[in-house]
One Martini backbone bead per residue (centre of mass of N, CA, C, O) as a GRO file, in nm:
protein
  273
    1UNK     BB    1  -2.976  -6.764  -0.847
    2UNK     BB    2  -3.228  -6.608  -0.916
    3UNK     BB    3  -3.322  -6.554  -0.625
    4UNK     BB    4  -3.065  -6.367  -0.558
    5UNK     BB    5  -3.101  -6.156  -0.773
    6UNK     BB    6  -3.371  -6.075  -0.674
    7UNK     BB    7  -3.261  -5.978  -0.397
    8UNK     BB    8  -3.051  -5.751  -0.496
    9UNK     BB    9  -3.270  -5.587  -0.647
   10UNK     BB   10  -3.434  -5.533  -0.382
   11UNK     BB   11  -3.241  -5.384  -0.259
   12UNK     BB   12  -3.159  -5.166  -0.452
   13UNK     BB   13  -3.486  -5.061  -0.451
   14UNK     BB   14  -3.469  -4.964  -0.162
   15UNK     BB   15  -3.279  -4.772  -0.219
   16UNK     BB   16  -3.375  -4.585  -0.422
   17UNK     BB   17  -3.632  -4.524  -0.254
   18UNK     BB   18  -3.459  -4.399   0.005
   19UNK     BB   19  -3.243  -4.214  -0.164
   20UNK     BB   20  -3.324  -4.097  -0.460
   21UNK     BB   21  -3.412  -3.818  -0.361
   22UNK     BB   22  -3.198  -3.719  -0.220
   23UNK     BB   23  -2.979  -3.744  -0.445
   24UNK     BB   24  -3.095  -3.563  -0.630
   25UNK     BB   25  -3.119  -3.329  -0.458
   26UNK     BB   26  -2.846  -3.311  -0.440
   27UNK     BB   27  -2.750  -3.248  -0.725
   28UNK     BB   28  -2.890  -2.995  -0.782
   29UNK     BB   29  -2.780  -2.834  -0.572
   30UNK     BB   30  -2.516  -2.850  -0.675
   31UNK     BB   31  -2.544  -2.731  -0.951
   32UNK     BB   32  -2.644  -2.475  -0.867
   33UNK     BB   33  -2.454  -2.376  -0.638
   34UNK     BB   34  -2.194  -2.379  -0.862
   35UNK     BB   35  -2.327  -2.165  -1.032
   36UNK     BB   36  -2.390  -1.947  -0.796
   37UNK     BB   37  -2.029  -1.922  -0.765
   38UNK     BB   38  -1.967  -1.816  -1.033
   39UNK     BB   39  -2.125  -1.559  -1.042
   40UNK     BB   40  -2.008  -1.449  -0.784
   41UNK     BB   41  -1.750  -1.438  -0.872
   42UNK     BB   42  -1.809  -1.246  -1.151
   43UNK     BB   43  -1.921  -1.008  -0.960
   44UNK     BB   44  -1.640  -0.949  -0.820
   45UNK     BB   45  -1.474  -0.904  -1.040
   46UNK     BB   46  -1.681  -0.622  -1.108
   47UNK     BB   47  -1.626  -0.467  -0.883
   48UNK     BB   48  -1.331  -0.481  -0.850
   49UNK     BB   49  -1.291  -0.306  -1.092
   50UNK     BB   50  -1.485  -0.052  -1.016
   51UNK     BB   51  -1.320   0.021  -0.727
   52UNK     BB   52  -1.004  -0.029  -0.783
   53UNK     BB   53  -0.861  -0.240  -0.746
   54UNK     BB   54  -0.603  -0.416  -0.666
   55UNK     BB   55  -0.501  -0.658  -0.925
   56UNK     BB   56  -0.312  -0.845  -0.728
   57UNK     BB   57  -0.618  -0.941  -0.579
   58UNK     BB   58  -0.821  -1.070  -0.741
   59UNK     BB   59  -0.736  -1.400  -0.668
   60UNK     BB   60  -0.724  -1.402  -0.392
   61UNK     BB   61  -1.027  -1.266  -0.350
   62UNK     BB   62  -1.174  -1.488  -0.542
   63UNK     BB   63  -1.049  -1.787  -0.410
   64UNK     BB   64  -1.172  -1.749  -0.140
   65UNK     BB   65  -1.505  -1.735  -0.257
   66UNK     BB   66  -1.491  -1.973  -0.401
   67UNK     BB   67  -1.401  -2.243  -0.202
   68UNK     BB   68  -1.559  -2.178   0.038
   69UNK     BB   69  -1.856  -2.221  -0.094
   70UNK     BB   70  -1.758  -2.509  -0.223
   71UNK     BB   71  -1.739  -2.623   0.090
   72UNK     BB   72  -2.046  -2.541   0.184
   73UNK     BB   73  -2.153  -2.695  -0.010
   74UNK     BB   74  -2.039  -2.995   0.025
   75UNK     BB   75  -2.144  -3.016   0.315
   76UNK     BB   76  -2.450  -3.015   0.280
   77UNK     BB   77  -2.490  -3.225   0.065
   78UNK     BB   78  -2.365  -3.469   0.252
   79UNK     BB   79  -2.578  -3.398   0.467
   80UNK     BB   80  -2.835  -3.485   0.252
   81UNK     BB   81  -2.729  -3.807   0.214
   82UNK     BB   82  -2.578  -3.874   0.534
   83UNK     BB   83  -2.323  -3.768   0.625
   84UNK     BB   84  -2.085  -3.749   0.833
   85UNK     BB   85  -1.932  -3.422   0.937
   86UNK     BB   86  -1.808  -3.375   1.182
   87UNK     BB   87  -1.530  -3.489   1.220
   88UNK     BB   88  -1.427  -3.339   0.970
   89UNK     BB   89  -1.471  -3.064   1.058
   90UNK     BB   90  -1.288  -3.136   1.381
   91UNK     BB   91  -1.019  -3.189   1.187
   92UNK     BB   92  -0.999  -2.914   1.006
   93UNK     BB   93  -0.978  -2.700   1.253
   94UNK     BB   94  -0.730  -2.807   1.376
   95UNK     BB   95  -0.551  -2.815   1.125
   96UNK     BB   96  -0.547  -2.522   1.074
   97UNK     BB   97  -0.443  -2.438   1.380
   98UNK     BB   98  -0.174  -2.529   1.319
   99UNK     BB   99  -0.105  -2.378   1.063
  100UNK     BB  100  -0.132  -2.134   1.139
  101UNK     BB  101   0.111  -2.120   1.341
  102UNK     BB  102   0.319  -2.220   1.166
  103UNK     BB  103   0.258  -1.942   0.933
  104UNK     BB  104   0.205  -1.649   1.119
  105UNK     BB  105   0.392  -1.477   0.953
  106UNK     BB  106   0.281  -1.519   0.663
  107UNK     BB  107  -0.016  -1.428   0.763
  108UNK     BB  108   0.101  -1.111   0.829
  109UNK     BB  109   0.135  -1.058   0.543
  110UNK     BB  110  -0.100  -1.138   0.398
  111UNK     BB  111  -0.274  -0.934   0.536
  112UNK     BB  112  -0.097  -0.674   0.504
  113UNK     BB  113  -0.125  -0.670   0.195
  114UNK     BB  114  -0.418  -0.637   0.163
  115UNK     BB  115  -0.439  -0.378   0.325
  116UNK     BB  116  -0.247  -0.199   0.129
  117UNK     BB  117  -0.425  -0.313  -0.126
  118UNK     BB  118  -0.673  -0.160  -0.010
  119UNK     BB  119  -0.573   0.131   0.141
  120UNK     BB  120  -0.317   0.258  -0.036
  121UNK     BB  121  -0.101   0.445   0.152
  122UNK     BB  122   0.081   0.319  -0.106
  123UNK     BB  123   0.265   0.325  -0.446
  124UNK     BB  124   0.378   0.260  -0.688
  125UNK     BB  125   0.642   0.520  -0.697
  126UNK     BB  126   0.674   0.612  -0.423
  127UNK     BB  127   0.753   0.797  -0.140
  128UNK     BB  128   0.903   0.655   0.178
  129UNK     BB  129   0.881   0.627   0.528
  130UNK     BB  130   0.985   0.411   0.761
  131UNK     BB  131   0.999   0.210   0.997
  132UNK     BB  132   1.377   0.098   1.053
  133UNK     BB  133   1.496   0.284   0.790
  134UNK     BB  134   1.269   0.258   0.522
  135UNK     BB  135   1.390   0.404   0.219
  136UNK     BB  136   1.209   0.517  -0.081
  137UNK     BB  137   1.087   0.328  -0.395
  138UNK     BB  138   0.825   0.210  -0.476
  139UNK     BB  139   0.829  -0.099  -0.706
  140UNK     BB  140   0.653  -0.339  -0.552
  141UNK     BB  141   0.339  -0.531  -0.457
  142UNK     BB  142   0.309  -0.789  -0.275
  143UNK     BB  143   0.130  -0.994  -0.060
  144UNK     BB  144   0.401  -1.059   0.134
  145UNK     BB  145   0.602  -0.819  -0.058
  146UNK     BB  146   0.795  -0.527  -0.045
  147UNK     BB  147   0.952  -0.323  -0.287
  148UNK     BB  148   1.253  -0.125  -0.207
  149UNK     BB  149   1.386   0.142  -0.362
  150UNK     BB  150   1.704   0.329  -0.285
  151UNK     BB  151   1.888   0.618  -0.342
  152UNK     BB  152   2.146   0.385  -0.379
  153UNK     BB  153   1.985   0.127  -0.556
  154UNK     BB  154   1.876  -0.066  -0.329
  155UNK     BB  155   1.715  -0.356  -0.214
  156UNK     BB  156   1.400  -0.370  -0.054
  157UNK     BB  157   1.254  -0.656   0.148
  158UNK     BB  158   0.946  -0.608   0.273
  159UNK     BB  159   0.697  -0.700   0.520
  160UNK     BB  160   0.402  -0.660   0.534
  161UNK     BB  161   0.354  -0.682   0.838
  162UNK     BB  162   0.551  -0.425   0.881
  163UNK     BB  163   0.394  -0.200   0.733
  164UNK     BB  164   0.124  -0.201   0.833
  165UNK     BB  165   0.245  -0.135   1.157
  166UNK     BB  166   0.338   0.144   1.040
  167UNK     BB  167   0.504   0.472   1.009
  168UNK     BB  168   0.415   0.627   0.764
  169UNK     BB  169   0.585   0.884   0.514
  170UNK     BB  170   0.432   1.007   0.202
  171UNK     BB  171   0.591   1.188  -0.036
  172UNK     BB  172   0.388   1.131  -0.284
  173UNK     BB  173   0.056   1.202  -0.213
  174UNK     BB  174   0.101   1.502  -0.317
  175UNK     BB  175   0.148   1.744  -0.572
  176UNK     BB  176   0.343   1.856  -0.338
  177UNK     BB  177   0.665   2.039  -0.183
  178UNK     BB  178   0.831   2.147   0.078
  179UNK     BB  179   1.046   2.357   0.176
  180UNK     BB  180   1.374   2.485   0.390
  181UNK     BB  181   1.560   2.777   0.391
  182UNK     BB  182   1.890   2.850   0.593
  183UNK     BB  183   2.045   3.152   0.689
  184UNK     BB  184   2.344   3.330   0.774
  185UNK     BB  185   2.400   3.710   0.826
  186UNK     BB  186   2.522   4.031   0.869
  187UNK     BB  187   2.426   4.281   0.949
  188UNK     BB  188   2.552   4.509   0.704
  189UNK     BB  189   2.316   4.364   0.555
  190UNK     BB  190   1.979   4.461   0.358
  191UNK     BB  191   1.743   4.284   0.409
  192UNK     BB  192   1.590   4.408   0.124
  193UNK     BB  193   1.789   4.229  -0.059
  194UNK     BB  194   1.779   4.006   0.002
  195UNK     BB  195   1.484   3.911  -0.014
  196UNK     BB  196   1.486   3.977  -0.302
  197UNK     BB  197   1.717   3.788  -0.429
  198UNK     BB  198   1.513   3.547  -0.323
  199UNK     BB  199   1.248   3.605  -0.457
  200UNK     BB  200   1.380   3.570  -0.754
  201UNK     BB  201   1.476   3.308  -0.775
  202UNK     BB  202   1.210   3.166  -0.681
  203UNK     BB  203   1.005   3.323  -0.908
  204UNK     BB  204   1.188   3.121  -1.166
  205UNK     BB  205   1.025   2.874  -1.072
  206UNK     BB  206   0.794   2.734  -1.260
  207UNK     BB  207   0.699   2.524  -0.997
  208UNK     BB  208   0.574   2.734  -0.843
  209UNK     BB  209   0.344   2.733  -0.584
  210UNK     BB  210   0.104   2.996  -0.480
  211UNK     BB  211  -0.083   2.755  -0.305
  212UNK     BB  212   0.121   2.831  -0.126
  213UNK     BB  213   0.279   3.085  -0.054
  214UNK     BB  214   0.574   3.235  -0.035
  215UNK     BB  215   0.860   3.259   0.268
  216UNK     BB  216   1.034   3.564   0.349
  217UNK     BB  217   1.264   3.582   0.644
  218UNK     BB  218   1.347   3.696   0.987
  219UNK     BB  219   1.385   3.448   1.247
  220UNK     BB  220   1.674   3.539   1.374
  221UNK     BB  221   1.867   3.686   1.666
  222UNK     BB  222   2.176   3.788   1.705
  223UNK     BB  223   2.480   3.936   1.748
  224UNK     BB  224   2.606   3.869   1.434
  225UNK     BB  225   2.303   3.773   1.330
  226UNK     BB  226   2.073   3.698   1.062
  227UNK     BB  227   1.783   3.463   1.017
  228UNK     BB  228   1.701   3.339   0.722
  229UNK     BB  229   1.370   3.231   0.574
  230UNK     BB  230   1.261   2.951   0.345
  231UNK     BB  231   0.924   2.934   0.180
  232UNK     BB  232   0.835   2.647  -0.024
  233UNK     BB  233   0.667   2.542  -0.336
  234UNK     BB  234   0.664   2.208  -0.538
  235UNK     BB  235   0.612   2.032  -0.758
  236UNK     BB  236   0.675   1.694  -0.771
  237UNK     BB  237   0.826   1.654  -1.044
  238UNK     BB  238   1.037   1.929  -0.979
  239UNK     BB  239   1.148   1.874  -0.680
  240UNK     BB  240   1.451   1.799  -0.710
  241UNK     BB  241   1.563   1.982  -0.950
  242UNK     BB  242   1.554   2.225  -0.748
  243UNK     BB  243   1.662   2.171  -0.463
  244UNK     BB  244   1.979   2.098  -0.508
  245UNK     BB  245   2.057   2.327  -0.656
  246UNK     BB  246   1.993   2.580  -0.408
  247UNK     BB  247   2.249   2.668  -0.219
  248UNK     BB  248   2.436   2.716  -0.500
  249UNK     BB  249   2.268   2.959  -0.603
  250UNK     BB  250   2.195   3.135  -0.353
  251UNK     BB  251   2.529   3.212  -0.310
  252UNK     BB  252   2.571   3.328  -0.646
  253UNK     BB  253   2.374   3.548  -0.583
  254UNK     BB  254   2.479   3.696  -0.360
  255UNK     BB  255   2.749   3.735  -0.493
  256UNK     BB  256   2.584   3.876  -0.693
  257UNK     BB  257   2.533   4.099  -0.462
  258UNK     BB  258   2.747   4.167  -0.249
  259UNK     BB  259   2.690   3.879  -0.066
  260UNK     BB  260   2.850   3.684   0.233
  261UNK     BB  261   2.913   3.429   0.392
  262UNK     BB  262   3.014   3.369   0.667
  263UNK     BB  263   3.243   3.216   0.854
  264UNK     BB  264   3.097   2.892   0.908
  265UNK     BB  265   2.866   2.938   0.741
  266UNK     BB  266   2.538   2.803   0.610
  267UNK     BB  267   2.312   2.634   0.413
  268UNK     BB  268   2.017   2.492   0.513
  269UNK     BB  269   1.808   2.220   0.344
  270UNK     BB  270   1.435   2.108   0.431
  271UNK     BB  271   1.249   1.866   0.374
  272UNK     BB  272   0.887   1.873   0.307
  273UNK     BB  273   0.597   1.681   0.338
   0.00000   0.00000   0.00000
């Protein structure tokens, strides 16, 4: 019995001599690799706040280089113990390639909703216009998709991989917006007195903005009719309260001014992105 003992005794003995250094050190690199993954990620954590990264992306984005290097560290570690890791990461890299596949819709969504919260073409807030009939005010902005209130108060749920690879028209990047408006009067009326009449509703208007200065004038001419046209631009925060109602208005300036729009003729208002 006392033989049995003394021989495995020298067998363990024989084991942590042979092993007992490698495990040691494979422990500290653990340990150390550990903290210095922890500092890595709380650097980027520090990073991504000083850049002003979109914050919805902060978990995403630190949870995957956290991980990451978690996973190359204990690779690391038990290949110095003598682990053989090789099949375990060629079982592990199919697995991914089965997933990825699986997964294709979903990750074209997550890839798109990254590339949205960090090149920011567009922000909570924004009103944008994309392929596919897609108008709206951007509402909420999340990893896989965008949430989109539409003019008639719909909520449009849009995925990001959609987004990020369409042709997107964002009217509320500058703060300025400009119109467009046309109609046509009879020869009869006196083109400086219509300029005037224009001249004055526009820049009775607080939020006009004079850098672009607006232009009226008289645009093309036919045989019964001259077509005047308004650009101008106003500040973006009223710039709805301003356009809606402005065919009404010029319509009731010309006709205090004794100037008539002819049958059949209209005022036409075209918002300018």
């Amino acid at each position: 019995m006392e033989k049995d003992i003394l021989s495995i005794w020298e067998q363990l003995l024989s084991i942590i001599v042979t092993y007992g250094s490698q495990l040691l050190g494979a422990i500290i690199i653990l340990v150390i690799g550990w903290w210095l993954i922890n500092r890595i990620v709380r650097t980027i954590k520090k990073i991504l706040v000083k850049r002003d990264v979109e914050i919805s992306l902060h978990p995403f984005l630190t949870s995957t280089v956290k991980y990451t290097l978690r996973a190359m560290l204990i690779i690391a570690v038990a290949g110095m113990i003598g682990i053989e890791m090789t099949s375990f990461i060629a079982a592990l890299g199919a697995a991914g390639i089965a997933i990825g596949m699986a997964l294709q819709g979903s990750l074209s969504n997550l890839a798109g909703g990254v590339i949205i919260l960090i090149l920011k073409p567009f922000k909570v807030g924004d009103w944008i216009e994309a392929e596919g009939g897609i108008t709206g005010s951007v509402r909420e902005i999340r990893i896989f998709h965008t949430y989109i209130t539409t003019y008639n108060r719909q909520e449009l749920i849009v995925p990001n991989g959609k987004l990020a690879n369409a042709a997107i028209t964002n009217y509320s990047k500058n703060d300025i917006r400009g119109v467009g408006i046309t109609f046509s009067l009879p020869y009869e009326y006196d083109i400086d007195k219509v300029k005037t009449i224009l001249n004055d509703l526009i820049e009775s208007k607080s939020a006009l903005v004079k850098d672009p200065a607006h232009v009226i004038k008289v645009s093309s001419l036919s045989n019964a009719y001259r077509t005047f046209s308004v650009q101008a631009w106003f500040k973006l925060d009223e710039y709805w309260s301003i356009v809606h109602p402005l065919p009404e208005e010029i319509n009731k300036q010309l006709e205090a001014g004794g100037i008539r729009l002819a049958h059949g003729q209209s005022i036409s208002v075209e918002m300018k992105s």
